[in-house]
ROVO-900918 format. One record per residue: residue number from 1; residue in one letter; z, x, y of N, C-alpha, C in turn. Coordinates in nm, 4 decimals. Each point is the difference from the previous one (the first is absolute). Layout:
// ROVO-900918
 resi resn       nz       nx       ny      caz      cax      cay       cz       cx       cy
  NUM    A        Z        X        Y        Z        X        Y        Z        X        Y
...
This chain:
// ROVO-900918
 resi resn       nz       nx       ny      caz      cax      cay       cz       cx       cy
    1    X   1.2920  -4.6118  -6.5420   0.0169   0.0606   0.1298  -0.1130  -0.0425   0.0937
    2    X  -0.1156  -0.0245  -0.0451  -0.0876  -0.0096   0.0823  -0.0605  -0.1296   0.0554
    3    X   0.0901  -0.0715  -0.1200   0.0295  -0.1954   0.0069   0.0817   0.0052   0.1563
    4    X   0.0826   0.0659  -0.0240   0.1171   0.0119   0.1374   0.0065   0.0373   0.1129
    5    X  -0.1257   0.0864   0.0144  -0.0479   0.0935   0.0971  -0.0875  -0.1491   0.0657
    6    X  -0.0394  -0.0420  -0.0495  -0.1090  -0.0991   0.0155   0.0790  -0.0741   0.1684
    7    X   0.1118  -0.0361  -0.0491   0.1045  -0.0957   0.1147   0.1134   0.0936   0.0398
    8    X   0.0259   0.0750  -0.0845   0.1108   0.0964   0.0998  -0.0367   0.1352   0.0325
    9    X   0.0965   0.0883   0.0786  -0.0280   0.1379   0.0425   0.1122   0.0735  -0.1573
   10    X  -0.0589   0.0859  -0.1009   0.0427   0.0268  -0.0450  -0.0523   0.1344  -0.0691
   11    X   0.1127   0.0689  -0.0160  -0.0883   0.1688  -0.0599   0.1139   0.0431  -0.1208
   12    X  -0.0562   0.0533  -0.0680   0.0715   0.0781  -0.1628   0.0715   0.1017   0.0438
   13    X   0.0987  -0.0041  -0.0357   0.0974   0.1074  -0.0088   0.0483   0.0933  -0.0549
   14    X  -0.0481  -0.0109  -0.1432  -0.0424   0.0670  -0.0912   0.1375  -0.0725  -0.1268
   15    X   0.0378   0.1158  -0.0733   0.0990  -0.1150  -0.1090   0.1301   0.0277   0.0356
   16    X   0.0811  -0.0772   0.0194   0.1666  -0.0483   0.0707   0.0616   0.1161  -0.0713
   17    X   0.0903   0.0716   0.0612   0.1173   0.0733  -0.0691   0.1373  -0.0949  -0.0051
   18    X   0.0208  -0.0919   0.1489   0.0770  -0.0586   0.0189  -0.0042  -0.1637   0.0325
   19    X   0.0618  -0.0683  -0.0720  -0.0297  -0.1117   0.0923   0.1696  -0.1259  -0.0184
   20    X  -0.0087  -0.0528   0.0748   0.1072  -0.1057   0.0282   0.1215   0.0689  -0.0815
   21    X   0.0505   0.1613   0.0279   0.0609   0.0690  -0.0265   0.0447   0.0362  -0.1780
   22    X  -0.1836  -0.0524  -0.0301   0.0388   0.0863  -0.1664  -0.0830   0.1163  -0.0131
   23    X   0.0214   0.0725  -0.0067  -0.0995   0.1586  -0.0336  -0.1220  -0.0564  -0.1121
   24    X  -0.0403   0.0293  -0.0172  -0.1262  -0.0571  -0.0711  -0.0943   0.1504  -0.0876
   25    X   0.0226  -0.0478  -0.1146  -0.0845   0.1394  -0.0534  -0.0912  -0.0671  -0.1422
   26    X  -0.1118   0.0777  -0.0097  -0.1000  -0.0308  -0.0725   0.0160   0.1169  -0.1260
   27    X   0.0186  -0.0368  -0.1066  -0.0774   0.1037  -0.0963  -0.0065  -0.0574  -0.1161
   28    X  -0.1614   0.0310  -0.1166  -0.0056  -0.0145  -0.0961  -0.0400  -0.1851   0.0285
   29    X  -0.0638  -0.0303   0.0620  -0.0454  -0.1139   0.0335   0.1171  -0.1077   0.0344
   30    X   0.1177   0.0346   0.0469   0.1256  -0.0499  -0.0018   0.0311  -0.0022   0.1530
   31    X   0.0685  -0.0895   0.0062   0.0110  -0.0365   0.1268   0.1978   0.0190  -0.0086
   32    X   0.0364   0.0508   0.0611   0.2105   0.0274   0.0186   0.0259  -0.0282   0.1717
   33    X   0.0735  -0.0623   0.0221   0.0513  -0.0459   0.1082   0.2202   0.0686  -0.0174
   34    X   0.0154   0.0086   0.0843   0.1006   0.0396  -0.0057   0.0938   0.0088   0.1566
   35    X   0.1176  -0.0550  -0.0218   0.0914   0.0192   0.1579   0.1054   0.0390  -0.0476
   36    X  -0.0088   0.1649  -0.0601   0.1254   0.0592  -0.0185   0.0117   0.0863   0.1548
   37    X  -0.1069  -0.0273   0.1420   0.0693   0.0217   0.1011   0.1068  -0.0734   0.0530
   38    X   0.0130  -0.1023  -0.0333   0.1372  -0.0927   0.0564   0.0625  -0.0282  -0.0753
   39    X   0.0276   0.0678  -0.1405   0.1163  -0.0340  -0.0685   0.1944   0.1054   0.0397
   40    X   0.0312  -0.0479   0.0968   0.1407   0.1067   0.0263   0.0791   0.0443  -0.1200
């Protein structure tokens, strides 16, 4: 982050719930991604 800060304007957001429409959840050192929002 602070490599990046160096040349760009950039700030933490803290950790993603959502991103490029997969829900995103952490547990047990595990990383789960999931888009059962767009399954009809």
């Amino acid at each position: 982050m602070v490599t990046l800060n160096r040349k760009y304007q950039v700030r933490d957001l803290g950790e993603p719930q959502q991103f490029l429409g997969m829900s995103i959840r952490r547990e047990n050192g595990a990383i789960h991604l999931s888009q059962s929002n767009n399954v009809d």
